[in-house]
C-alpha positions, -999 to +999 in steps of 0.1 A: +508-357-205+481-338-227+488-329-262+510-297-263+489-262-276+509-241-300+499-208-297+509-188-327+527-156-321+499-129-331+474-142-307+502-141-276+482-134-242+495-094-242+505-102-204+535-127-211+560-102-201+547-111-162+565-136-143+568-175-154+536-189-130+516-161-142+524-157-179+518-198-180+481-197-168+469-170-187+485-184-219+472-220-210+434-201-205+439-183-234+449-214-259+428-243-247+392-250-261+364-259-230+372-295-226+406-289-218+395-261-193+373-284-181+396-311-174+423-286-157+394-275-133+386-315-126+424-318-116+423-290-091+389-298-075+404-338-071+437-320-055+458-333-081+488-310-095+485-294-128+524-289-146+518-257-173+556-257-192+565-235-222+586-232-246+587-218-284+597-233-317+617-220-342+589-200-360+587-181-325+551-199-314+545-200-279+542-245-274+523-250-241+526-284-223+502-298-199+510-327-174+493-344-143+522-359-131+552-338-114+577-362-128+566-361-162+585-343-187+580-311-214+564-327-246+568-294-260+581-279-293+609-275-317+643-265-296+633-279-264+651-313-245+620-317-223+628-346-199+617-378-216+635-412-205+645-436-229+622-462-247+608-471-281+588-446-302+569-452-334+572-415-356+543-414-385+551-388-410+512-376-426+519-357-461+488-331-457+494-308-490+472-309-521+491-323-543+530-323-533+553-357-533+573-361-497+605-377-500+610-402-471+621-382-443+657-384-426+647-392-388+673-390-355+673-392-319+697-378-307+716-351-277+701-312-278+737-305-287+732-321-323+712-310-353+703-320-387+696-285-396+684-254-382+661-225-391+685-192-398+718-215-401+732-224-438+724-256-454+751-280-446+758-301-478+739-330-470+711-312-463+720-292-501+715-327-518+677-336-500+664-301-508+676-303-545+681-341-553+660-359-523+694-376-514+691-382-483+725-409-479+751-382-467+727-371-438+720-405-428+754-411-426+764-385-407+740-390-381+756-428-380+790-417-373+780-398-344+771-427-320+781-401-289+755-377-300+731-398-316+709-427-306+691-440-335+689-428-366+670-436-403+648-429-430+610-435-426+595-452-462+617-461-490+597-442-517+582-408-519+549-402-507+518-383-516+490-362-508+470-382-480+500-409-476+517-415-445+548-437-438+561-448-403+596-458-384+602-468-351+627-460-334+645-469-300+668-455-275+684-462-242+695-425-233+674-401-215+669-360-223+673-369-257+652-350-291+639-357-320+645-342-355+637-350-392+639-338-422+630-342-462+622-331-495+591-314-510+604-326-540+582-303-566+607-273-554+638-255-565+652-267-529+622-268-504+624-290-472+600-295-447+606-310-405+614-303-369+645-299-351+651-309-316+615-319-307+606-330-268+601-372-269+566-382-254+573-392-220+536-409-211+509-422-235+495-389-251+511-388-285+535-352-293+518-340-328+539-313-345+524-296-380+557-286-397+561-260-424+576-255-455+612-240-458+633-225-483+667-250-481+685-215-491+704-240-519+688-229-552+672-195-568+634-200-567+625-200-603+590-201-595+590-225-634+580-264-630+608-265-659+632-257-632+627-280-603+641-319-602+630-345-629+609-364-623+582-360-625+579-323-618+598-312-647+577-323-672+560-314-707+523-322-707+527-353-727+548-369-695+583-362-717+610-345-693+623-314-703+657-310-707+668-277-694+691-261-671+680-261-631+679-236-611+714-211-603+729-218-569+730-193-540+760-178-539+766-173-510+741-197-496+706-180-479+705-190-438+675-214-438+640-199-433+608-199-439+592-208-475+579-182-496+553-206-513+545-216-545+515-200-567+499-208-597+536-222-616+543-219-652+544-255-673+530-276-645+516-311-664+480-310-672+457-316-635+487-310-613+487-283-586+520-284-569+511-244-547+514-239-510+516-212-491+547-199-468+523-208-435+510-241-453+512-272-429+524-295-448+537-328-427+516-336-396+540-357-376+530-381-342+553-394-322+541-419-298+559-442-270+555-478-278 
């Protein structure tokens, strides 16, 4: 299995409306750089059979999935099962912004039918507490208590993690057609979160890479103030005292969950801190690869 392509949804081959065979080839010519052109034309010359599957992820990218083997399953994107059997899978969580702290992300495998949250739904409360607090025990918990639904479940590090910093889990299961999802803090936010939900397991050796986005938890007003977000050390006077002041008003109602707004140059942030991103800003790179 090759690494999916995500093909975002402004550069769409204008021919996708034709039928599924079709559409997939001229999207897969359209997305792929010349090695991977090259390699697709050195699988048809050797007679081998070339698997082109799509599917989108919640943003509404077109994900494009390449596979020599008939067998194999979708890697794929956000919101799609794919086929992959059971095993053990090591999940590495890369913190790619400037200058944002990651809490350790929530992490489950579990059945399609399952999520820890999802864009355009309202926060559930335990997903209230990791976009405002970074508390991530009531969503570890209720992924426990769902043995039916969900086949391992945990939370990768056990401290928050920088700009450049990774942390790992591994995680096993013995079901098959079964997804991945995480989710965490960006902790220098009124309530911003950042993960996948429902991603495709790897079912070969090639490793699934998703680049996951900010969101807006939909919790918390946006003050757009580093006076307003959680202590610490965001809100903070330049001296490293914390500011005692009021947090940001709830949403009342609560926002569905959607895409971040970003952040740009924030009143009070400490002295040499830069805590902006933008709303298309990739800010986790996560692998997931079959042990």
């Amino acid at each position: 299995m090759r690494t999916p392509t995500i093909l975002p949804k402004g550069l769409r081959p204008a021919r996708f409306t034709m039928g599924l065979a079709s559409a997939a080839v001229i999207a897969t010519l359209a997305a792929c750089d010349a090695n991977t052109l090259d390699g697709i034309q050195s699988d048809l010359n050797n007679g081998d059979e070339v698997n082109i599957n799509l599917s989108t992820n919640e943003d509404g990218d077109l994900v494009i999935g390449l596979s020599d083997d008939a067998q194999g399953g979708d890697t794929g994107g956000d919101g799609d099962a794919g086929g992959a059997a059971g095993g053990s899978f090591q999940v590495t969580f890369y913190n790619n912004t400037y200058d944002q702290l990651m809490t350790p992300p929530v992490v489950a495998i579990h059945d399609p039918s399952v999520h820890l949250f999802q864009v355009g739904e309202v926060a559930s409360d335990a997903i209230q507490v990791i976009a405002e607090m970074g508390n991530n025990a009531p969503l570890v918990d209720f992924a426990v208590a769902n043995p039916e639904v969900v086949s391992a479940a945990g939370v990768a590090g056990a401290a928050p993690f920088g700009a450049g910093e990774s942390v790992s889990i591994n995680l096993s299961t013995d079901a098959e057609g079964q997804v991945f999802s995480a989710v965490n803090m960006i902790i220098c936010t009124n309530d911003g979160i950042s993960g996948v939900d429902s991603v495709a397991l790897p079912s070969g050796n090639e490793p699934v890479v998703i680049m996951a986005r900010p969101y807006d938890a939909g919790t918390r007003v946006n003050q757009d103030d580093s006076y307003s977000f959680f202590p610490p050390p965001c809100r903070t006077t330049a001296d490293g005292v914390t500011v005692d002041v009021n947090e940001a008003p709830l949403e009342s109602p609560r926002a569905p969950i959607g895409a971040h707004a970003g952040q740009r140059t924030l009143p009070n942030t400490p002295a040499g801190r830069n805590w902006d991103f933008n709303t298309d800003s990739e800010v986790l790179r996560i692998e997931i690869v079959r042990n």
